[in-house]
ZALOMAR-322079 format. One line per field, with one value per residue (C-alpha): residue number from 1; residue in one letter; chain; x, y, z. Coordinates in Angstrom, 2 decimals. Example, Ala and Ser with C-alpha at 12.3 -4.5 7.8 and 13.67 -1.06 7.14 Angstrom:
# ZALOMAR-322079
nr = (1	2)
rest = (A	S)
kette = (A	A)
X = (12.30	13.67)
Y = (-4.50	-1.06)
Z = (7.80	7.14)
This chain:
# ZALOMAR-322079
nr = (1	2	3	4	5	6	7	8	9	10	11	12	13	14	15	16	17	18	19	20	21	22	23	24	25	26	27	28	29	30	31	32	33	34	35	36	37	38	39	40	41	42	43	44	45	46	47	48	49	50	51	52	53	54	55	56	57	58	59	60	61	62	63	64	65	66	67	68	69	70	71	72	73	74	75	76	77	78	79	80	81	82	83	84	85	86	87	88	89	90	91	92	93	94	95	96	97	98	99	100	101	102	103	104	105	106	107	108	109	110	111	112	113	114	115	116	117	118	119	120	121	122	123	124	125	126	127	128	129	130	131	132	133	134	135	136	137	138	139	140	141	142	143	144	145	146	147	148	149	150	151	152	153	154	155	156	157	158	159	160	161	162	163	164	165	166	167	168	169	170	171	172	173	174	175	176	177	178	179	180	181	182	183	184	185	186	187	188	189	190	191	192	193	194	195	196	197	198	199	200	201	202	203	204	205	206	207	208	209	210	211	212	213	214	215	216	217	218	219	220	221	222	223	224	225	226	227	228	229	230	231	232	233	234	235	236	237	238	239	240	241	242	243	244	245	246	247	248	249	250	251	252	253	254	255	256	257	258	259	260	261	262	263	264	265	266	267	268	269	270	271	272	273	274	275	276	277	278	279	280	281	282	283	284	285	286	287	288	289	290	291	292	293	294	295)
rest = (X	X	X	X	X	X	X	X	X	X	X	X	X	X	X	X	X	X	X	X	X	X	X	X	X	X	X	X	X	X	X	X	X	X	X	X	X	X	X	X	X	X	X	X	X	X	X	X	X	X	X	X	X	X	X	X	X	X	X	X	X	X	X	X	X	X	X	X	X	X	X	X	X	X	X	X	X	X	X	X	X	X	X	X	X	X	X	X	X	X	X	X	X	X	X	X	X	X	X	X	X	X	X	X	X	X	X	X	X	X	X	X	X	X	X	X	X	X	X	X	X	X	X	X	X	X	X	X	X	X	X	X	X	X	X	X	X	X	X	X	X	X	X	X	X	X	X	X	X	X	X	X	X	X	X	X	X	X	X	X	X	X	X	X	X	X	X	X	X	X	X	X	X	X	X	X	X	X	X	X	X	X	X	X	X	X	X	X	X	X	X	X	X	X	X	X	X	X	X	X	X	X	X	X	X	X	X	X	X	X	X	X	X	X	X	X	X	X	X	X	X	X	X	X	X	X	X	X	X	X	X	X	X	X	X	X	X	X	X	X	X	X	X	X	X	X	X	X	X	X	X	X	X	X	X	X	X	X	X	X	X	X	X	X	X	X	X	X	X	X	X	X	X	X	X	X	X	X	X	X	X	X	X	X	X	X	X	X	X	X	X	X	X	X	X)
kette = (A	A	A	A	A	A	A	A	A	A	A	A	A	A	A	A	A	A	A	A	A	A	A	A	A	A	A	A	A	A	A	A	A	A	A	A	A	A	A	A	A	A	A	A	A	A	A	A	A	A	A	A	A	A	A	A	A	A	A	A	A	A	A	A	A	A	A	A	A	A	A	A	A	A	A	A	A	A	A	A	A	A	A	A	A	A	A	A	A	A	A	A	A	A	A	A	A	A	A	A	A	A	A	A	A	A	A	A	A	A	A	A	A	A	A	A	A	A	A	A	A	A	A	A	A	A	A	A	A	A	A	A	A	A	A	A	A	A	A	A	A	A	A	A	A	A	A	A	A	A	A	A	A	A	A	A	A	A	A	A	A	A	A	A	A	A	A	A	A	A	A	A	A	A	A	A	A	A	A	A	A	A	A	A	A	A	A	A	A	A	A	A	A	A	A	A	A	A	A	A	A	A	A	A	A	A	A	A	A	A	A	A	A	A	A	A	A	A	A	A	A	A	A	A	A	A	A	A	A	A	A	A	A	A	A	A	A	A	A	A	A	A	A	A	A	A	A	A	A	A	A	A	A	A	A	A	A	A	A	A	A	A	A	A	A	A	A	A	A	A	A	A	A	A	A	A	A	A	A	A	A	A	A	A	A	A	A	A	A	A	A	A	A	A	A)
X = (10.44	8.23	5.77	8.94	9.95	6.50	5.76	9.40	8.76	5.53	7.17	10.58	8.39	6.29	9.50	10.90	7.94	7.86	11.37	12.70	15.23	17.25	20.25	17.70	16.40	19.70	20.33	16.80	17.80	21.20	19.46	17.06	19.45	22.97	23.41	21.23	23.19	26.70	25.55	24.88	27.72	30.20	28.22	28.43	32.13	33.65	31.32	29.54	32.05	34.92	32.46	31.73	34.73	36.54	40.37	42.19	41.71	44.35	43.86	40.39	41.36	44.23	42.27	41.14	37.54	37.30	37.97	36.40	33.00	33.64	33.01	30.04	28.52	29.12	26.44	27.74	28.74	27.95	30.36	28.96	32.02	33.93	36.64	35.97	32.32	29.45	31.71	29.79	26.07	23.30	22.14	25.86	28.80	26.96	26.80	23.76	22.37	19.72	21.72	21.98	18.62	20.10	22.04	19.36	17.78	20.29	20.43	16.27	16.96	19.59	17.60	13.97	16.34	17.81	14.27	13.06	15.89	12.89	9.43	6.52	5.21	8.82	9.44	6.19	6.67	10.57	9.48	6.58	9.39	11.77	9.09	8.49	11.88	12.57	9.10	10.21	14.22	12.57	10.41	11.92	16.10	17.16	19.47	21.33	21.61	22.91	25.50	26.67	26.67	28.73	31.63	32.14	32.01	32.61	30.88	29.48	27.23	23.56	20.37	17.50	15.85	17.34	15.21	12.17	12.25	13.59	10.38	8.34	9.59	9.06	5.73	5.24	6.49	4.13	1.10	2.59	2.54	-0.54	-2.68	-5.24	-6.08	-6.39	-9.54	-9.75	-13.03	-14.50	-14.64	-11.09	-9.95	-12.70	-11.62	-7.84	-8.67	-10.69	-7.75	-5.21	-7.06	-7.38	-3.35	-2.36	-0.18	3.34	4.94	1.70	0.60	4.60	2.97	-0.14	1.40	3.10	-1.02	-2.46	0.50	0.48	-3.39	-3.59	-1.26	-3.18	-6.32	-5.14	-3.49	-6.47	-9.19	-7.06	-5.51	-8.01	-8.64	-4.87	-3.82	-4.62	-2.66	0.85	4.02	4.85	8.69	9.21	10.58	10.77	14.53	15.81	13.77	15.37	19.03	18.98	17.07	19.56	22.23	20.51	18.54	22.14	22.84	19.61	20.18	23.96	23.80	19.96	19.36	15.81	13.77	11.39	11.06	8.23	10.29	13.09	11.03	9.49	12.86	14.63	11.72	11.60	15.65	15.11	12.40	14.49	17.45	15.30	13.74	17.42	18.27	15.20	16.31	19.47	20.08	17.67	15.09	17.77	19.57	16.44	15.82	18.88	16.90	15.90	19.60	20.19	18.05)
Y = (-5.50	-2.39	-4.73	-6.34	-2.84	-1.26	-4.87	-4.00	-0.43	-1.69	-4.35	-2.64	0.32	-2.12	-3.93	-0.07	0.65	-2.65	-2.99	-2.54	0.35	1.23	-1.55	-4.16	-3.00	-2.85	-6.16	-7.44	-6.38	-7.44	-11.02	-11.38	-9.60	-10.95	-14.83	-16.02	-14.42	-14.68	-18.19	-18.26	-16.15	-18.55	-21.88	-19.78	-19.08	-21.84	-25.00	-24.59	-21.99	-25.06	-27.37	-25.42	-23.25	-24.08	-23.27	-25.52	-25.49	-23.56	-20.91	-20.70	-20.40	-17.80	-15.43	-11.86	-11.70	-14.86	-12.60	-9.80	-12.06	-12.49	-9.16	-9.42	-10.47	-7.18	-6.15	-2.65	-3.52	-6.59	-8.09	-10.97	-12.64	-15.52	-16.86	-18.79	-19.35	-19.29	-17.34	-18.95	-19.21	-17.29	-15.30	-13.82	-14.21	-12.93	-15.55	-14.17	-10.85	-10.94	-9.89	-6.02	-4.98	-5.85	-2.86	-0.83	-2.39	-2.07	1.99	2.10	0.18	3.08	5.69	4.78	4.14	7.14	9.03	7.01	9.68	12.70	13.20	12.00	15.20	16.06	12.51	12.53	15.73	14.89	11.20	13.26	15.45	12.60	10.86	14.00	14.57	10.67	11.08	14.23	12.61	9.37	11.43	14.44	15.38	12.06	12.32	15.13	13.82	10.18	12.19	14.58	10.70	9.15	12.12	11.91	8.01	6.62	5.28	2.45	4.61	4.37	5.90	4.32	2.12	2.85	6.04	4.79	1.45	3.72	5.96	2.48	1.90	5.12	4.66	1.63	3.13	5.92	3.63	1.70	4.74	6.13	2.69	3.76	5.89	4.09	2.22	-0.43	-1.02	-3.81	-1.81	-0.87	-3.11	-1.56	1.32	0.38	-0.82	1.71	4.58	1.92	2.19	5.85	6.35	3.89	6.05	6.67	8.76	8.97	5.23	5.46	8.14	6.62	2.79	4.63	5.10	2.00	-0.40	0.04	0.19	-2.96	-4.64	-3.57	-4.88	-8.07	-8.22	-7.38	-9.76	-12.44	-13.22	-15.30	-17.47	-17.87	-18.44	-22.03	-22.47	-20.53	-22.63	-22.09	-21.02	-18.28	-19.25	-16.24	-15.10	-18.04	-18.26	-14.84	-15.60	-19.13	-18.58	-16.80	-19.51	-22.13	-20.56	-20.46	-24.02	-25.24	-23.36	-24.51	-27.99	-29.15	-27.50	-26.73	-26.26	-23.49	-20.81	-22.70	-25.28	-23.77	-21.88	-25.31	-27.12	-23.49	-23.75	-27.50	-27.06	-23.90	-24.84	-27.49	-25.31	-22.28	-24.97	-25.88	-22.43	-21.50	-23.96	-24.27	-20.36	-18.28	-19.63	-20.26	-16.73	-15.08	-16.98	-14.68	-11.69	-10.76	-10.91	-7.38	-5.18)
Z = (77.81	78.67	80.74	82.47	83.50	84.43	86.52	87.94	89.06	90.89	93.05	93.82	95.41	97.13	98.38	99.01	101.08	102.83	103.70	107.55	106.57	103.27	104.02	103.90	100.89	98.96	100.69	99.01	95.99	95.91	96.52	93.66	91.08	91.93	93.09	89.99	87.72	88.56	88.62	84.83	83.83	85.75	84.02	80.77	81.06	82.63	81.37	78.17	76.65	77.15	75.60	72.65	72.13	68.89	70.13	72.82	76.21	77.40	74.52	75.79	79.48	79.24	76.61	77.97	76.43	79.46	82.13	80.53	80.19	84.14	84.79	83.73	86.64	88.34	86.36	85.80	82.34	79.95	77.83	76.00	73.81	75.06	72.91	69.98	71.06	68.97	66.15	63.41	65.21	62.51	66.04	66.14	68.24	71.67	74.47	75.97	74.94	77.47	80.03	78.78	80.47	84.09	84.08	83.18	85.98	88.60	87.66	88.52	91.74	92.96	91.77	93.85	96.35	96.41	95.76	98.96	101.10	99.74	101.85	99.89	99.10	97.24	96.07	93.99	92.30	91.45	89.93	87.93	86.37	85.45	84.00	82.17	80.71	79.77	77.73	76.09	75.86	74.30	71.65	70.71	71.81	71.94	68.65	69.53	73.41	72.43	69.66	72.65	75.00	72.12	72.25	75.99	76.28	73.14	70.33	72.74	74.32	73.56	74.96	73.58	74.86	78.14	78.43	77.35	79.84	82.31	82.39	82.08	85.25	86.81	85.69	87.78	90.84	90.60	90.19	93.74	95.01	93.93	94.48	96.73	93.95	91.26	90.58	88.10	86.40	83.59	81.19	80.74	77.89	75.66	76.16	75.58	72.32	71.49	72.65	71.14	67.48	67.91	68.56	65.84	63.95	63.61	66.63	68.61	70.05	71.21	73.75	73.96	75.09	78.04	79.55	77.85	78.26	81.94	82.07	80.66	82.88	85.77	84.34	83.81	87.20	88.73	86.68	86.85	89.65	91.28	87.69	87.34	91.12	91.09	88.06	88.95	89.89	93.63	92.51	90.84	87.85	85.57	86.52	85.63	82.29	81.74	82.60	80.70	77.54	75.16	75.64	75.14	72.07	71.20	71.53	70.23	66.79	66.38	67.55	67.51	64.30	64.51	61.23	62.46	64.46	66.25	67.16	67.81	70.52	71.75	72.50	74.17	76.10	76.59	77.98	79.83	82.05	83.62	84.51	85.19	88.16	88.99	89.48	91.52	94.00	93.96	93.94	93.76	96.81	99.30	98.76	99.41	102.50	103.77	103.00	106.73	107.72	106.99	109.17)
């Protein structure tokens, strides 16, 4: 999940910096995030939950936790309980837990667009400082914060990992931004191991992974791109993979029955792929077609 969010930061600063104005930015964003997945949460709700559901019909359809799942796809809060699904499944009662990190992700796409309002020369600074305090948040106050959190909004609230992804993706904006500074050379994974090793103690490779993490990623971005290019899928099937994998991990384990963990990866996998193609091109591809609408 810290890769997802560095990889994150990188291209929604690139597709910041690229976009014709700030509307079609939001409007970019609003296309990647929202179509696939109020897709899956209406599939979810409305055809495998009916399927699978142990009360009747109309129970199921006139029970709040439905409309409550609905909301869902707002993505401002996740509710992941439909009624009488999955109540018995050894992964618990959740319909698909996966979907948490999306509103962790919608907060990082308001707040680099609301840092793209500042110059460069304040934006940089400000970023640097948030970083700072999610680093220091993550590591050292976060206790007492998330206690003081729980008080005003209830026991729900919680802070980690939110903070630590969070700065992951700050992280990745600053190396967008930065780019034409940052030189990449063949010796870097030596000396990641070698700084990995020397960090490999409680408390301090948690620091460490926030400079070798990201250093990593960028050396394996940049070494293999040409050796993996002829390889890579032309859709991009990763969102879907995401959306669709929890629920039918969920149905594999309840009604497949897998005997391993290794094949009870292999046959997720083996049913995902499929609909993560589906939703590619079904929703996904053509939504962002309509990206250039908004100027």
């Amino acid at each position: 999940m810290p890769a997802f969010f560095f990889i994150s930061g990188l291209l929604v600063a690139q597709s910041l910096d690229h976009s014709t104005s700030r509307l079609n930015f939001l409007w970019k964003r609003f296309l990647r995030l929202y179509p696939a997945a109020i897709a899956t949460v209406l599939l979810t709700a409305c055809l495998i939950g009916p399927l699978v559901t142990s009360l009747p019909p109309k129970t199921y359809f006139t029970n709040p936790l439905l409309l409550r799942y609905l909301r869902t796809s707002l993505l401002v809060k996740i509710y992941f309980l439909l009624p009488g699904v999955f109540n018995q499944s050894p992964l618990g009662p959740s319909v698909n837990s996966s979907l948490w990190s999306l509103t962790l992700e919608l907060k990082c796409y308001i707040g680099i667009f609301l840092a793209g309002f500042l110059p460069r020369r304040k934006g940089y600074p400000l970023l640097l400082t948030l970083l700072l305090g999610l680093l220091i948040l993550s590591r050292s106050v976060d206790g007492p914060v998330e206690s003081a959190g729980k008080a005003i909004f209830g026991p729900a609230f919680v802070l980690s990992p939110y903070n630590n992804l969070a700065a992951y993706f700050i992280i990745g904006a600053l190396c967008y931004h930065l780019r034409y500074h940052i030189r990449i050379y063949p010796w870097w994974p030596a000396a990641i191991a070698v700084a990995g090793w020397a960090t490999a103690r409680p408390g301090l490779f948690d620091f460490a992974a926030y400079l070798l993490l990201p250093a990593l990623l960028l050396w394996m971005a940049a070494s293999g791109t040409t050796l993996l290019l002829p390889i890579t899928p032309g859709p991009d099937l990763s969102y879907g993979l995401y959306l669709w994998a929890f629920p039918v991990e969920q149905l594999t384990i309840n009604y497949l029955h897998p005997t391993s963990a290794n094949s009870l990866f292999f046959l997720t996998l083996l049913i995902t792929l499929p609909l993560a193609i589906l939703s590619w091109y079904t929703v996904e591809s053509p939504a962002l077609k309509a990206k250039h609408r908004v100027q």
